[in-house]
Structure formats: structure tokens, C-alpha cells
C-alpha positions as CSV (number, residue, x, y, z in Angstrom):
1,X,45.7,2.3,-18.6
2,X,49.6,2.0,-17.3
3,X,50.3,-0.1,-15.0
4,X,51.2,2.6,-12.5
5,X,47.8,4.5,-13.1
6,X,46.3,1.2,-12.0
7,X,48.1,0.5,-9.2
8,X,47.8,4.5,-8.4
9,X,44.1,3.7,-8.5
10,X,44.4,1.0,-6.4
11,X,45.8,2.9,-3.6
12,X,43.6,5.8,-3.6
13,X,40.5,4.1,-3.5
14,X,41.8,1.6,-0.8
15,X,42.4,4.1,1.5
16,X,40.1,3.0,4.2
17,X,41.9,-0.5,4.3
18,X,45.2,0.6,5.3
19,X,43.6,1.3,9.1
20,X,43.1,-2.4,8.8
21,X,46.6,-3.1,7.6
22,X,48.0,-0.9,10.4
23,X,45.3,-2.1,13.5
24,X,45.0,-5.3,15.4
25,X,42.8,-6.2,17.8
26,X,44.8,-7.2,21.3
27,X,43.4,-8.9,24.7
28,X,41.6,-6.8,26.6
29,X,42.6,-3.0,24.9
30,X,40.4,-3.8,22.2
31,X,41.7,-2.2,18.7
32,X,45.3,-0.7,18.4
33,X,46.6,1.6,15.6
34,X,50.5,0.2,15.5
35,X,51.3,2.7,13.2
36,X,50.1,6.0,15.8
37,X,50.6,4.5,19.4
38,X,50.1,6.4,22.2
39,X,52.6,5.9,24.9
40,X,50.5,4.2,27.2
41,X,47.7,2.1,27.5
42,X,45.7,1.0,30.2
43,X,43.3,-1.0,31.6
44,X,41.5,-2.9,34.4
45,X,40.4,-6.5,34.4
46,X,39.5,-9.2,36.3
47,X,41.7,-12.3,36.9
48,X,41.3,-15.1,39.2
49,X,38.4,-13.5,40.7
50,X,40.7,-10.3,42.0
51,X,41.0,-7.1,40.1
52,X,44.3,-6.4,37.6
53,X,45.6,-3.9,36.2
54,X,47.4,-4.0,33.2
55,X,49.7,-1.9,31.5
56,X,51.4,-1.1,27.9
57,X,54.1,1.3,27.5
58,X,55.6,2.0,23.8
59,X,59.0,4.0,23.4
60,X,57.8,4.8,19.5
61,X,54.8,5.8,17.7
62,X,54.9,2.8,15.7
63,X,56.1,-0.4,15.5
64,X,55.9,-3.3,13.4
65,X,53.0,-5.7,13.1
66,X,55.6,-8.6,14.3
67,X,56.0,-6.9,17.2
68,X,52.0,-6.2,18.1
69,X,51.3,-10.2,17.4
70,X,54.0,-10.7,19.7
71,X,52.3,-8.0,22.2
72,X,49.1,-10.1,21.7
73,X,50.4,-13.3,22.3
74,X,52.0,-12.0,25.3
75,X,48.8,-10.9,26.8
76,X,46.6,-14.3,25.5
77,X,49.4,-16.0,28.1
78,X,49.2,-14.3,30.9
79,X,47.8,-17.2,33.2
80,X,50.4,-19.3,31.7
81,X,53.0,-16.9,32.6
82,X,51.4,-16.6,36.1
83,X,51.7,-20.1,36.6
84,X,55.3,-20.0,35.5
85,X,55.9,-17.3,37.6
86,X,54.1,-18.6,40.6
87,X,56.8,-21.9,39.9
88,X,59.5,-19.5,40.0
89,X,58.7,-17.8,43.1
90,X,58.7,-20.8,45.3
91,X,61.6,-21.9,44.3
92,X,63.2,-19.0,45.0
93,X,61.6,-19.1,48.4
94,X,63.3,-22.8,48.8
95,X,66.2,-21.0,47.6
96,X,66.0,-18.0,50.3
97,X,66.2,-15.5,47.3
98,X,64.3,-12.2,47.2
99,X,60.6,-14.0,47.6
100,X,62.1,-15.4,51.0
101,X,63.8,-11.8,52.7
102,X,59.8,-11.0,51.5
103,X,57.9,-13.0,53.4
104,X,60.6,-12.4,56.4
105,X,59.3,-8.9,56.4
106,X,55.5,-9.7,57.1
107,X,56.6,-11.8,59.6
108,X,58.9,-9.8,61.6
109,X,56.7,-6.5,61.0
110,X,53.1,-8.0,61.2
111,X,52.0,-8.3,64.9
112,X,50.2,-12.2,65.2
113,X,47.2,-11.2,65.2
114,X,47.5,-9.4,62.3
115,X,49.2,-12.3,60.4
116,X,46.6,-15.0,61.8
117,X,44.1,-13.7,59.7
118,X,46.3,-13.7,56.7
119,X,47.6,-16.9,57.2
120,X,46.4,-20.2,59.7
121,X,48.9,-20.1,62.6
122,X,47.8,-24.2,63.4
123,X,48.4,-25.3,60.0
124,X,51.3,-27.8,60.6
125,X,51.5,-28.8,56.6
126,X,52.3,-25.5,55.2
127,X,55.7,-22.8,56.7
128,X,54.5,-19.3,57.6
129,X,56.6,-18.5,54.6
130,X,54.6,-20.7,52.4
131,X,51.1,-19.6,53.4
132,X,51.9,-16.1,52.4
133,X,53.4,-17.1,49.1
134,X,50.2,-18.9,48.6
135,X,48.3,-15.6,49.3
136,X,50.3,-13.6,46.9
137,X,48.3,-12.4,44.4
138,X,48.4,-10.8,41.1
139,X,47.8,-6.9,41.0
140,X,49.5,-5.3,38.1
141,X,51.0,-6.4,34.5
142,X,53.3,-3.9,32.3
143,X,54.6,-4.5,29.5
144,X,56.8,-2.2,28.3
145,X,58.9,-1.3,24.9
146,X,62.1,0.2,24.2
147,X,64.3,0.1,21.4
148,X,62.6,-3.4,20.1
149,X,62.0,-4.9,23.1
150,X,59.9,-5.6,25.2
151,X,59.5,-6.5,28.8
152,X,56.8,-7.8,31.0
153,X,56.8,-6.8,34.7
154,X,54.1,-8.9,36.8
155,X,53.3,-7.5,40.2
156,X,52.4,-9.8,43.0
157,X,50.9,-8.8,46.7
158,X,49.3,-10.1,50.0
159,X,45.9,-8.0,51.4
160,X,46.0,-7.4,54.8
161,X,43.2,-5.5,56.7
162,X,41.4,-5.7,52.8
163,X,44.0,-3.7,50.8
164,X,46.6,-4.4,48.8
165,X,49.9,-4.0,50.6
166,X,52.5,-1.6,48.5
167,X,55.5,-4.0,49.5
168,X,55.4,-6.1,46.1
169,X,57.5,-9.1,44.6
170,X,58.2,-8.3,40.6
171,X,59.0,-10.9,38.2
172,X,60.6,-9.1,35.3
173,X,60.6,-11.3,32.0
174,X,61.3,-10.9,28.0
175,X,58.1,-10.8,26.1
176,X,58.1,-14.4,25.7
177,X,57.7,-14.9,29.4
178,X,60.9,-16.3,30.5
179,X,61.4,-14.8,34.0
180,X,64.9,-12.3,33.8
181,X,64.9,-12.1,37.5
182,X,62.7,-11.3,41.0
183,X,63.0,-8.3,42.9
184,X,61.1,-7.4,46.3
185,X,60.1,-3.0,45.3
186,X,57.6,-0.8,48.2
């Protein structure tokens, strides 16, 4: 038998092994064809004892398996990159960036009753400002591909009257998880 007739051979009776060659298994999606992606994927899970929602979007129908181990390493990290992120946004609330104008807005729009039971009007320790950036939480995660890359966009929000507000503070980052920039989106 040639050599080509074996490796023909090969192939053909291999065939089931190639889904395993083209699949991975990623956090929380369970088992992913890379080589016939839809264009979104979603699902629901809970974190820090609150629900979140997280979200993959691919440009292709395929990429390569670098790329999906890097889409699963991005989502074994997530607490990491909430912690990161939570870093980031209270500096940028020392820094009266985007996290600051967003707290402003609770507290100018929010009557005080209405902000007392979100935050504790008597606590002398702690700003306004900083109470509600200690309630932020984390609602939504997409990550998102195009062209080769891929970015992460972490959603944060306060509850008030037990729902979610829609005013949210994004943290856009690379797939690595270093934060691109902050952005205060209704």
C-alpha cells in the first residue's frame, strides 16, 4: 500500500475525529464548533450571587483554535477582570471621569428617599458617590469578534426599586482584559 493510500485511509476512517479537532469546550456555552460558528451565542449565569448575562458575537464562521483558547481564557477570567475593572472604575471616580458624571446623575435625579434605600445617607466613612459605585453590579458580558479581534464589553448597574436601571457604566477591553476605556451608555 502507497503511502498516499494509507494516509487516504487514514482520513476517511477518521472522520468522526475532526469534530474533535474543530470543537472546544468553553465556560459556560458548553461545546463550540470553531470551524461552523453561529454569530451569536448566549447565555445566562449566575455571578456573585446576581444573574449575568453573557454574550459571544463572531464576525466569521470560523476561526482559529488560537483564537477559541483565547475566547476560553477570556471567559475562565472573568472575576479577575471584574476585579480589575472594579480597580479601574474607582479610580476613575477619584479622577471625576465618566464613572463620576455617573453617579452625579443618581444623585441629582434620584429623590432622597429613593437614594436612602440604595445607599446609607448617615454613613460618614463612605461619599454618596462611593456607596453607589460599591452597589454597581455586573449585569452583562460580550465579547465580540471582528476581523481577528476581539473585544470584551462588561456591563455594570445599580437596582433601584428591584430592577436593574438601563443607565449602565461599560468597560470596553481587548480580549486579554486590559480595560480600552469607560463610557456611561442608557
Amino acid at each position: 500500500m502507497t503511502i498516499i493510500k494509507k494516509l487516504y485511509s487514514y482520513l476517511s476512517s477518521s472522520k468522526g475525529s475532526v469534530k474533535q479537532i474543530t470543537s472546544t469546550e468553553l465556560p459556560y456555552f458548553g461545546e463550540i464548533n470553531y470551524a461552523q460558528l453561529d454569530e451569536h451565542y448566549s447565555t445566562e449565569i449566575e455571578f456573585d450571587s446576581f444573574r449575568l448575562n453573557l454574550y459571544l458575537g463572531f464576525k466569521s464562521k470560523n476561526i482559529h483554535r488560537e483564537e477559541i483558547e483565547s475566547v476560553k481564557e477570556f471567559l475562565e477570567h472573568i472575576s479577575v477582570f471584574d476585579i480589575q475593572n472594579r480597580i479601574e472604575i474607582n479610580n476613575d471616580l477619584n479622577n471625576e471621569g465618566e464613572a463620576k458624571e455617573y453617579v452625579d446623575f443618581y444623585i441629582d435625579e434620584l429623590e432622597e428617599e429613593e437614594l436612602s434605600e440604595i445607599i446609607d445617607y448617615h454613613n460618614l466613612n463612605e461619599s454618596k458617590e462611593q456607596q453607589l459605585i460599591n452597589k454597581l453590579r455586573l449585569v452583562s458580558i460580550g465579547l465580540y469578534s471582528d476581523d481577528n479581534q476581539h473585544d470584551g464589553v462588561f456591563e455594570y448597574s445599580i437596582e433601584i426599586d428591584e430592577v436593574m436601571s438601563n443607565q449602565v457604566l461599560v468597560i470596553y477591553t481587548d480580549i486579554n482584559g486590559n480595560i480600552n476605556h469607560i463610557s456611561w451608555e442608557s
